[in-house]
N, C-alpha and C positions, 0 to 999 in steps of 0.2 A: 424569495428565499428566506428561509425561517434565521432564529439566529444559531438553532441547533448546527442546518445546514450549512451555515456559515463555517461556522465553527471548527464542524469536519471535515468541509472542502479546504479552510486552510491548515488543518494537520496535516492533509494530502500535500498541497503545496510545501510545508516543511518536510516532509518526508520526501519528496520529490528533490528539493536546494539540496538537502544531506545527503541522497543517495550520488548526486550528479559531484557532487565535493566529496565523496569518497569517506564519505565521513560515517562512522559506525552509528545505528539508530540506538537510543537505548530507552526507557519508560515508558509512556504513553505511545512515544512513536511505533516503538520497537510492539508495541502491544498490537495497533491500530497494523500496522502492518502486517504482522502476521496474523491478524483478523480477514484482511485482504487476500493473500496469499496461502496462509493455514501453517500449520505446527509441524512441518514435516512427514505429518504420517498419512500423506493421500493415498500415495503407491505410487504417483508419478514421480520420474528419477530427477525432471527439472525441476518442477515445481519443489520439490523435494528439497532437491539442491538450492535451491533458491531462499529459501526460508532456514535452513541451516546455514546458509551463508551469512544470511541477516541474523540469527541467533547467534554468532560467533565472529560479530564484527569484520566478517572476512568483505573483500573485495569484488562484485561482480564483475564477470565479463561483459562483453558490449553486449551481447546477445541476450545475457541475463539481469541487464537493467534495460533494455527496449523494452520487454516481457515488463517490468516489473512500473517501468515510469509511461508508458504508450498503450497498455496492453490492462495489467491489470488496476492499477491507481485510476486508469482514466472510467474502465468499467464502474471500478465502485462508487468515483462521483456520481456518474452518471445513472446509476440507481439511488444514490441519497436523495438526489434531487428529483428523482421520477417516487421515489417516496412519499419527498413532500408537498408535491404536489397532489399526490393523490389523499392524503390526508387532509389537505386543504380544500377538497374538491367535496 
């Protein structure tokens, strides 16, 4: 693992501790997140919702932080590091 990768598997890991502590993202996290997740304007109503939630400090539901900390945080590792290794390759 590169140390880019490094880097941004553990901004995933703080945005994961934050989301799980209820704790509102804001900076870089809040950037990287909705990098993951997107800016609100997909047209889906959860995802949607999801990323307005995170832009306005609110609270997700259980359902909408599975999605967010199982579902989509774990995807994007998991392409960072199928990235870099293909760049290594």
């Amino acid at each position: 693992m590169t140390n880019a990768s490094k880097s941004r598997s553990a901004r995933f890991g703080h945005i994961k501790r934050r989301l799980i502590r209820e704790e509102a993202l804001t900076g870089k996290h809040l950037e990287l997140a909705l990098d993951v997740v997107g800016d609100g304007s997909t047209g889906d109503e959860l995802i949607d919702g999801i990323s307005n939630k995170l832009q306005t400090g609110q609270k997700l539901n259980a359902y909408e932080l599975h999605l967010m900390l199982d579902v989509f945080l774990q995807h994007a590792k998991l392409a960072a590091v199928s990235a870099s290794r293909e760049r290594a390759a």
